[in-house]
N, C-alpha and C positions, 0 to 999 in steps of 0.2 A: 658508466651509468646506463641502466637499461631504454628502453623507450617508454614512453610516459603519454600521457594525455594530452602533454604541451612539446613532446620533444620527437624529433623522428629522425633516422640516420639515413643517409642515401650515400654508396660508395662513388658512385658517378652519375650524374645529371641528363635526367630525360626529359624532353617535353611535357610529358605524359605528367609527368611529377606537380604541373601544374595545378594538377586535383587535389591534390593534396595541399597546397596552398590554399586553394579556394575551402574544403574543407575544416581547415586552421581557422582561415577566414569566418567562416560561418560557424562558428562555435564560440571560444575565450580566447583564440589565437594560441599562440606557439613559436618553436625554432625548429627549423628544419636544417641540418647539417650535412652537407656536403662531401665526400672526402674519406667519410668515417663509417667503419662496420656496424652491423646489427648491436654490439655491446660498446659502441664508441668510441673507438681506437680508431686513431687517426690510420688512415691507409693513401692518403696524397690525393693529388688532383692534378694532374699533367696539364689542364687546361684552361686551371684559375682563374687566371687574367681576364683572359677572352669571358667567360662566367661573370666576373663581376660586373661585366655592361650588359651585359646579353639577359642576363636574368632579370635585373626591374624593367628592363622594356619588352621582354613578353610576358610578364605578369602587370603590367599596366594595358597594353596590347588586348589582349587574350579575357582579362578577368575585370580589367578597370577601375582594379586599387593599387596603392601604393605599397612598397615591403623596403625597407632596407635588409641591403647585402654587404653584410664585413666578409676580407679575405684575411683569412690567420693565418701566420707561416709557422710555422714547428721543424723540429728535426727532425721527425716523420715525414711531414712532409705538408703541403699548403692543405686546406681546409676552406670551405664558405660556408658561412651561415647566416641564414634567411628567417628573419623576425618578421612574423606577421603578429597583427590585429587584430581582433577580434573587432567584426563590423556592425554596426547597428542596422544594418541593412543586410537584404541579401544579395549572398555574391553566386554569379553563374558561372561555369565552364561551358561555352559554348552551349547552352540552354539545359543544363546539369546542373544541379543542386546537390554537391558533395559535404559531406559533415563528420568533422573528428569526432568520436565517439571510443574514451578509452583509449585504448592504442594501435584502432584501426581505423581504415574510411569507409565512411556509407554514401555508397549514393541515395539519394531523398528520393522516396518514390511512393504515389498514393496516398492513402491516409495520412503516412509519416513526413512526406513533403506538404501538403498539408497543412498541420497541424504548424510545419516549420515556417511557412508561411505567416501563417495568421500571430505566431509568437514573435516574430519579426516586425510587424505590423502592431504589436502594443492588443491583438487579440487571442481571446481565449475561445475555444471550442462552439461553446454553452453561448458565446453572445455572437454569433455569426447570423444575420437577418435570413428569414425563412420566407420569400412569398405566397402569393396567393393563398393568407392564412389572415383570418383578420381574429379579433375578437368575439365575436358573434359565434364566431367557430369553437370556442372554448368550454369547457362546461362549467353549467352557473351554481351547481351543487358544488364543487370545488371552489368557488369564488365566497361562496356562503361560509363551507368548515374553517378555508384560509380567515376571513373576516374575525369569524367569533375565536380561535388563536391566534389573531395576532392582538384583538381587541384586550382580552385577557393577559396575554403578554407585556402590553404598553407599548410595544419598541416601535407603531406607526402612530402617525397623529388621527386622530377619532373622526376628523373632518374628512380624511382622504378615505376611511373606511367605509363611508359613508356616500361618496361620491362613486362615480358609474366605474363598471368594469374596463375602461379604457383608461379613463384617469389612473386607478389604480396598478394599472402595469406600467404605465409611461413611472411613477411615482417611484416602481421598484423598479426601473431602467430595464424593465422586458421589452422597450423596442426602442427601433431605431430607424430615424428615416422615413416611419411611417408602417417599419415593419415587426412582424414579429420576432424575437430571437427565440432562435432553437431552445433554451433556457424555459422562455414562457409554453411551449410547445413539451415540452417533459413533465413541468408541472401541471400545464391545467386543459391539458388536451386530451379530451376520452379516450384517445387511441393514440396514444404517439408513436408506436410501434410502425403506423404509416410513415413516420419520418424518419425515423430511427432503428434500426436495423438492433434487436437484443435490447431493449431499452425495457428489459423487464426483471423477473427475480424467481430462481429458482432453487425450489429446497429439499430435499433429498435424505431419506434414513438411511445410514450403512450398517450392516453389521459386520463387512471390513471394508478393503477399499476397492475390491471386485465386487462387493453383493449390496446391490441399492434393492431395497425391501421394499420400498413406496416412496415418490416423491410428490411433489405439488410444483405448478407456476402460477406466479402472480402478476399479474398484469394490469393496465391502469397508467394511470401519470402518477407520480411521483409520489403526490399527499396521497395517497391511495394505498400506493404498494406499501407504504409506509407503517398505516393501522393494518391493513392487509397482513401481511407478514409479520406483524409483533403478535395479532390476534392468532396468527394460524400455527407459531412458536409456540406459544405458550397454553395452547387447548392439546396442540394437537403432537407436540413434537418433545418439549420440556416436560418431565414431570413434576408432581408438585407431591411430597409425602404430606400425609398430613397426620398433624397431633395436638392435643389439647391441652389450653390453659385454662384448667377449671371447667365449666362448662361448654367454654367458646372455641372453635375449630379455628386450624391457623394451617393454615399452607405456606408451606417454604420453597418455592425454586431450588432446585438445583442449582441455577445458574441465576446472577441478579437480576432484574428486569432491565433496571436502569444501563448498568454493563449493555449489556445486548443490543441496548435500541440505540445508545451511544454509537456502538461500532455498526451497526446498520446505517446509520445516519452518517456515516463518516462515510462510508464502500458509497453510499448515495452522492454525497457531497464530494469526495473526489476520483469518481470511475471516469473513466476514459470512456467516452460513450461513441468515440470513432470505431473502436475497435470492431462492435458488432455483437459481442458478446456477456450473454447476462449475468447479472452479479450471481452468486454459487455459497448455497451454506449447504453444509453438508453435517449432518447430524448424526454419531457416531453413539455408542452407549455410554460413552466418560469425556467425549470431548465434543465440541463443535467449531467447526472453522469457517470462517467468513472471507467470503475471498471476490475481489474486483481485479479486473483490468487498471492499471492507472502508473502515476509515476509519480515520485516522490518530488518535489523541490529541490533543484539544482545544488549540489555539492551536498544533499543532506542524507541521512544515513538512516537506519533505524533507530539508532544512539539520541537522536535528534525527537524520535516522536517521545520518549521516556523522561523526558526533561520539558519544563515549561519552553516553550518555544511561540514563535510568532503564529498568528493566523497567515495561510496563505494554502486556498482552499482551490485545486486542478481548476475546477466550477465557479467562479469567485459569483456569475449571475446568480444561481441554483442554490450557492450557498448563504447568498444574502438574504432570497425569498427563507428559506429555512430558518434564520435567523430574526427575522420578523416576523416569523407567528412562533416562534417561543421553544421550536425543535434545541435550535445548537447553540449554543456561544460563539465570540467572533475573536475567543484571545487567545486561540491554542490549546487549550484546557483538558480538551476532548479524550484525550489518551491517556492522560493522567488519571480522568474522573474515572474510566474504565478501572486502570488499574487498583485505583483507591474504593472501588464497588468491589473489587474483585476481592481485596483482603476484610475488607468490612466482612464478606459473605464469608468469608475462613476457606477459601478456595484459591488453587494457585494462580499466582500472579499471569495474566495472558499473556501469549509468544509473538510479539509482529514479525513477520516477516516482509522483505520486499527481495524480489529475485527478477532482474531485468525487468519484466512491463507487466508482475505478480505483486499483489499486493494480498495480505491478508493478515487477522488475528485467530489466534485456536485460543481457544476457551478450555480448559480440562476443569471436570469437577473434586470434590474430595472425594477419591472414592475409599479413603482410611478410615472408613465408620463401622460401626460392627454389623451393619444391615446390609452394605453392599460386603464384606469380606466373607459373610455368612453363606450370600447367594454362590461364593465361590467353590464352596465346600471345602473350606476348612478348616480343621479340627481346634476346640477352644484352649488349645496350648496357641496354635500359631495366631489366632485371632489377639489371646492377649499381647503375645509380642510384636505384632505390627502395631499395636495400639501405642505399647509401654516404646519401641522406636520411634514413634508421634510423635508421643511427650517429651522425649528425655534429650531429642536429636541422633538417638544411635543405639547397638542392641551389641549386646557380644554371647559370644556361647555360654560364656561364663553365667549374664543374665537370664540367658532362657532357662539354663536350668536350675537357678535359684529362682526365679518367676514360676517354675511348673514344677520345680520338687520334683525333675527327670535325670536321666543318667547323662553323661557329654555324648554316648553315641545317639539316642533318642534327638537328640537337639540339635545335633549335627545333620541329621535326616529330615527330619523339619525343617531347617534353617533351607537345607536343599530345598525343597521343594517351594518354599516363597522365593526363592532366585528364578527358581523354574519359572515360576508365573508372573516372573517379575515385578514382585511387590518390592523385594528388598535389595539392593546390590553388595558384594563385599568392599569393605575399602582398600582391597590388595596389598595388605600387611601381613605379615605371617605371623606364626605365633602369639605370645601372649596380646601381642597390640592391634589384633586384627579385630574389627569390628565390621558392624551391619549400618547401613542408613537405609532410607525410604528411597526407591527407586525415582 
């Protein structure tokens, strides 16, 4: 068995090895084995015995927790293994903060020790007390927008709405102590950029992924960037075709609205705002991608946001104010509703992604209409069979050239060149069973 998240091999026993305990320690715990190579194979231990007293007294000694040590004997030869904890506490190596991660160790250092810190401690980022910051310091245009949505909303009582801007943050647990938390300082601080290094929004047109054509930043607290950036989306960045029903003009998004402010409000609600850097949309001519620093909930995947799943929001302060003025739901909802925007609008289903301390959604639009295949320059044989592959789920040469009344090499030519531009792929069958879908 190879090594693992909770397992590690050591052929012979060093002191040193004691980081690695503590690391165990400070994660879900683990076994560490003694004796045995990189793939597990027992390789013996000459010096067992002596090992099985000497190892919980310098991992009590040294780190000051407990681990039991079993000695195995085989025909290969003896073996120890060393069961640790996982501790509600943090554990130090001689004032080192080591942490299994996967199936290596990291020493904790900075932001990331940190962050390790305060999760240890039953806290989160966004509710860490900020001094020398009171209320008075806050902006009272933000305390008004908040008001009349969360009024609207229902989800506070009409009494506390009503009551001073102090009340009102004690109420939504923005302070502590007397102070403010970093949380209340994102939302309703004209500048929190003075506190917060990147705690802003920036949006960007590509027309690939070297050529930014024009971008914009948004800056503000929180409720801000918020209108900010759907306003500056949707004027400036989405387009909207427009066509009539009867007399009355109707503009369509590209992309839904609802979609969009969803996953803006999600990259909001749970970015990593230690990190320093600002959330990043990046708008492309078929797609857009939304992308934060942050990190998923432990043990969970991306499999996990596509399924109804629990709330449990990086931000949990950030994401309660949001939730009482009427932004987001608090039942996990959020990534389905995107999804369920995204086919209502007959557009493909969005891609999340999470890549170590990467989190994003891409958005693609249809671009299988005869207006955008038009712009492509291509001829109304090829235009109809991307279309009639729309409909049908698949195209064969056979079709194309009963669809255009052409010859098989005419359609063989054509079919080339939608591969070329990647509208359509082959399904790598030969012969008669070979077909086209939509790329």
């Amino acid at each position: 068995m190879p090594e693992t998240q909770n397992i590690e091999y050591k052929t012979i026993w060093r002191d040193e090895y004691l980081k690695w305990i503590c690391g165990f320690a400070n994660a879900s715990g683990g076994n560490i084995f003694i004796g045995k190579d990189d793939s597990g194979n027992v390789v013996g231990l000459a010096d067992a015995k002596r090992l099985l007293e000497e190892i919980p007294n310098k991992v009590r000694d040294v780190l000051g927790i407990l681990v039991d040590v079993n000695l195995h004997t085989t025909t290969q030869g003896d073996f120890i293994e060393i069961i640790v904890e996982g501790y509600p506490y943090p554990v130090n190596y001689k004032g080192q903060y080591h942490y299994r991660s996967g199936s290596t160790k990291q020493e904790l250092k900075g932001t990331a020790l940190d962050k390790f810190l305060l999760q240890k401690k039953g806290k989160r980022w966004d509710g860490v007390p900020v001094p020398k910051v009171s209320a008075k310091d806050l902006k009272q245009e933000t305390f008004d927008f908040f008001r009349k949505r969360a009024f609207k909303s229902q989800r506070i009582e009409e009494d506390i709405l009503t009551d001073s801007n102090e009340h009102l943050l004690e109420n939504l647990q923005l302070k502590e102590n007397n102070f403010l938390k970093r949380a209340a300082i994102l939302l309703f601080h004209p500048n929190p950029e003075n506190f917060v290094t990147g705690s802003y929004i920036k949006i960007g047109y590509f027309e690939t992924d070297d050529d930014l054509k024009f971008q914009d930043e948004i800056h503000g607290n929180l409720f801000e960037q918020i209108e900010k950036t759907m306003d500056l989306l949707f004027t400036k960045y989405i387009k909207a075709p427009i066509s009539y029903e009867g007399i009355n003009r109707v503009e369509t998004y590209e992309y839904p609205k609802d979609a969009v402010r969803e996953a803006l409000l999600n990259a909001i609600a749970h970015k990593d705002y230690s990190g320093g850097v600002p959330i990043q949309i990046s708008v492309y001519n078929d797609k857009i991608i939304i992308w934060n620093e942050g990190q998923l909930p432990e043990n969970w995947t991306v499999k996990n946001l596509l399924e109804k799943h629990a709330s449990r929001p990086y931000n949990p302060d950030i994401a309660n104010a949001l939730f009482r003025s009427g932004y987001i739901e608090s039942w996990g909802r959020g990534t389905i509703k995107i999804i369920r925007e995204c086919k209502q609008a007959g557009i493909p289903e969005p891609v999340f992604i999470f890549d170590s301390s990467d989190i994003s959604v891409e958005f693609s639009k249809d671009i299988y209409n005869e207006k955008y295949l038009q712009s492509l320059n291509l001829n109304d044989r090829q235009i109809r069979a991307v279309l009639f592959a729309k409909e049908k789920g698949k195209l064969t040469n056979s079709d194309y050239q009963t669809l255009n009344d052409v010859s098989r090499e005419t359609a063989t030519r054509d079919l080339k060149e939608l591969i070329d531009k990647q509208l359509i792929k082959p399904s790598g069958q030969k012969g008669a069973g070979a077909f086209y879908t939509l790329n």
